[in-house]
C-alpha positions in Angstrom: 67.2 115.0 -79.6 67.2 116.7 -82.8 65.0 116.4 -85.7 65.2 117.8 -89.6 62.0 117.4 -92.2 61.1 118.4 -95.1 57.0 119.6 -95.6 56.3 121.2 -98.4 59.7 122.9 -99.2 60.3 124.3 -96.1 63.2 122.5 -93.7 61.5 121.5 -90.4 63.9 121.2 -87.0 62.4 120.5 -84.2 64.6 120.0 -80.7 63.2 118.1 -77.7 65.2 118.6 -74.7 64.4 117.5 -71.7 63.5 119.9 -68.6 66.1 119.1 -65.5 63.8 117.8 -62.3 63.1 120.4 -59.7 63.2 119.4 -56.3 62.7 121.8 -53.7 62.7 121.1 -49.7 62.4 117.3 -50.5 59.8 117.9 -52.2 59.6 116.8 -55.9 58.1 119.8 -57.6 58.1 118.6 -61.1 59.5 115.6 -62.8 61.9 115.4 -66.0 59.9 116.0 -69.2 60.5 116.4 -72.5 59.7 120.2 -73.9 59.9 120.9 -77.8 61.3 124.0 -79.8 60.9 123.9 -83.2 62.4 126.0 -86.2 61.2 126.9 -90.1 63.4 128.1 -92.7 62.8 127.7 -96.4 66.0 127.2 -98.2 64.8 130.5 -100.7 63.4 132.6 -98.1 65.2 135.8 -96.9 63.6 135.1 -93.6 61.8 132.0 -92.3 58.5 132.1 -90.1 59.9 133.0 -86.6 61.3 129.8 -84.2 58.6 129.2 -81.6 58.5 126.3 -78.3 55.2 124.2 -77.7 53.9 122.5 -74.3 51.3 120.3 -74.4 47.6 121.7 -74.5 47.5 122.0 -70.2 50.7 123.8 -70.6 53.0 121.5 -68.8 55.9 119.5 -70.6 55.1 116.4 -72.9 54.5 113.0 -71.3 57.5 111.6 -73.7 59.9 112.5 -76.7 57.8 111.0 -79.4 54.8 112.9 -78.1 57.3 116.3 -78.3 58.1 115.4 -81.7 54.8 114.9 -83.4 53.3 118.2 -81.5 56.3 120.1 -83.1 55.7 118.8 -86.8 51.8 118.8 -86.4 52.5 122.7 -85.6 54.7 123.6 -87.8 52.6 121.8 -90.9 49.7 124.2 -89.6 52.1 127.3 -89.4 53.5 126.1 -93.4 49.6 125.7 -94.6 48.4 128.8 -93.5 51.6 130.6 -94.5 51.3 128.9 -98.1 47.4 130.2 -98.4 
């Protein structure tokens, strides 16, 4: 899944894909789960703040894709206001 936004003139894309399950010896190491990448350009800018992935904050995948999503637009609005100050 592939989102575009706009925040503050800067294009927001964030990508959740979802991590394959890994089963190893019949035993189900970790479940499917949604993990987010998430790109900044500004349409002026000779180079936009560098592309970056999130987890969530235990450092395993997100629980769903709407969960992905908001992580990866909450984080990029930081990354924009700080970049902006």
């Amino acid at each position: 899944m592939q989102r575009t936004y706009s925040y503050r003139g800067f294009d927001v894309t964030i990508v959740v894909q979802t991590m394959p399950l890994v089963i190893a010896a019949r035993t189900r190491i970790s479940r499917a789960a949604p993990l987010v990448h998430v790109c900044i350009d500004h349409p002026d800018a000779e180079a936009g703040i560098a592309p970056f992935r999130l987890s969530n904050d235990e450092g395993r995948p997100f629980a769903t894709h709407a969960d992905a999503l908001l992580a990866g637009f909450r984080a990029a609005q930081k990354l924009i206001d700080r970049f902006l100050t």
